[in-house]
N, C-alpha and C positions, 0 to 999 in steps of 0.2 A: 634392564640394565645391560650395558655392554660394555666389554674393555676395548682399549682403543688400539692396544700392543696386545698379541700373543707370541711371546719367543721362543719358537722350538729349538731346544738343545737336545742334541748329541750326546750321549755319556760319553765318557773318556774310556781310554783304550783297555781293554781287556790283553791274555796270552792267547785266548784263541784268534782275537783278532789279528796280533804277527802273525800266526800261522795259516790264515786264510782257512779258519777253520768254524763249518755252519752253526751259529748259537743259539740263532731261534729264539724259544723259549727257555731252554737252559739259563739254570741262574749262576751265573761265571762273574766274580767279582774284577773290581778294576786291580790293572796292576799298578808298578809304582809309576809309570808315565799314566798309566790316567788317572790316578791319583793329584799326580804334579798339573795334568791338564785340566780336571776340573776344578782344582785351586786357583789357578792363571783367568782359566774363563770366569770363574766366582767371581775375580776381583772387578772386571768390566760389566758384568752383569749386575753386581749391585749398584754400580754408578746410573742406571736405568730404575733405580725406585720401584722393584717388583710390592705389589699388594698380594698377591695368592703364589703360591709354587706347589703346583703338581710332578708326577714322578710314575711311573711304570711301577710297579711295584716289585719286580727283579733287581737287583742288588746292585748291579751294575749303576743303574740308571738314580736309585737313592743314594749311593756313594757319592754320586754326581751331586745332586740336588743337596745332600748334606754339608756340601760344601757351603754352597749360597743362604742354604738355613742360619748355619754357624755366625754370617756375616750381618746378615738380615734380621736374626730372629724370627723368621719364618715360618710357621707348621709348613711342615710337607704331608702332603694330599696324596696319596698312593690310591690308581686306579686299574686295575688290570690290561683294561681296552687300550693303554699306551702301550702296548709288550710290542716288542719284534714281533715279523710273521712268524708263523709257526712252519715250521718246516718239517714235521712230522718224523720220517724213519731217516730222514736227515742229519739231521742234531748231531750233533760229533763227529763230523766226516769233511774230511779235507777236501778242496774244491775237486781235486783229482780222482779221489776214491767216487766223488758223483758221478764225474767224466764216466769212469768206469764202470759203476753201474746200469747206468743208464745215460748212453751219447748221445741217442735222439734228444732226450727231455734235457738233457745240459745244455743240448746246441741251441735250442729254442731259448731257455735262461737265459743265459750270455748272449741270444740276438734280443734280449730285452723284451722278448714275450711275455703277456700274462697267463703264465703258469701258474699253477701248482706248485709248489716246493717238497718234491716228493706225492706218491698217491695219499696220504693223509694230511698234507699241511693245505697250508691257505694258500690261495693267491695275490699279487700287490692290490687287485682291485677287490677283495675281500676287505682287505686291511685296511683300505681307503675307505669303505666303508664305515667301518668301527671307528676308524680315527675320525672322520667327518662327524658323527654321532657324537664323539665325547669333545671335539674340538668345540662343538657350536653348545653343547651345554657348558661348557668351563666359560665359552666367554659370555655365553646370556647369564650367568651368575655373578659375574663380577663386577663389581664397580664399574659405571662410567666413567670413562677417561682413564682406567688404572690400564697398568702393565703387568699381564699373566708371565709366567717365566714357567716353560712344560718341560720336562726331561722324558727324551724317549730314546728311539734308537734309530739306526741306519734307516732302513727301510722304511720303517711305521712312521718315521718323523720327515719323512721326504713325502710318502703319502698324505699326511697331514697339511704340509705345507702348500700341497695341489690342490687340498679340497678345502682347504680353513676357508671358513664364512668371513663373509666381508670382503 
């Protein structure tokens, strides 16, 4: 079996995300624009007749998926391997405090290098990885011809999108 749609979404906005501030794995809930954002995308999203909805299992990202459940009657499927990279001794530090830390390894970041994120975090082709791995199992599970509906994040769901099967 295979699904014919897998729709990567986005959670809606978090406070660290105004502040340009690294979340990783941190679980930082939405605030009230992403609250109001994953209610607006719910509404378009369910006009697409999802059969399964998976979800990151950080808070941020089920806030999200919660929406489309509510609309849907949905179970949401919480699986880890959706999380943000992990950005290790990163996590709570503003894009500038990284600058500072460390300007070699920033300057590489920002020229879109596959780094590290921090010397303990992942890199994007880490993440691509695990999201590849969980992408191609969700849609070999699914119904033929249905529409998956995934909630992840920035990073992990851009990765996803490069590597999804099909």
């Amino acid at each position: 079996m295979t699904a014919a749609r897998i729709i990567i979404w986005r959670h809606g906005r978090t406070e660290w995300n105004v502040v340009s501030r690294f979340q990783g794995q941190a679980d930082i809930p939405l605030d009230e624009m992403g609250q109001s954002q994953a209610a607006r995308a719910a509404e378009v999203l369910a006009g697409f007749r999802p059969t399964d909805l998976y979800s990151s299992d950080l808070s941020r990202c089920y806030q999200t998926a919660a929406t489309l459940a509510e609309r849907t009657g949905l179970e949401i499927i919480t699986d880890k391997r959706l999380r943000e990279i992990h950005v290790g001794s990163w996590e709570g530090l503003l894009g500038e405090e990284v600058r500072s830390a460390d300007p070699e390894l920033a300057h590489r970041l920002w020229a879109g290098e596959d780094v590290r994120r921090s010397p303990t975090g992942e890199s994007p082709s880490e993440v691509a990885e695990r999201m590849f791995e969980v992408l191609t199992e969700i849609a070999e599970a699914a119904e033929d011809h249905s529409t998956v509906v995934v909630v992840s994040h920035g990073l992990s769901g851009r990765a996803g999108f490069r590597t999804a099967p099909g």
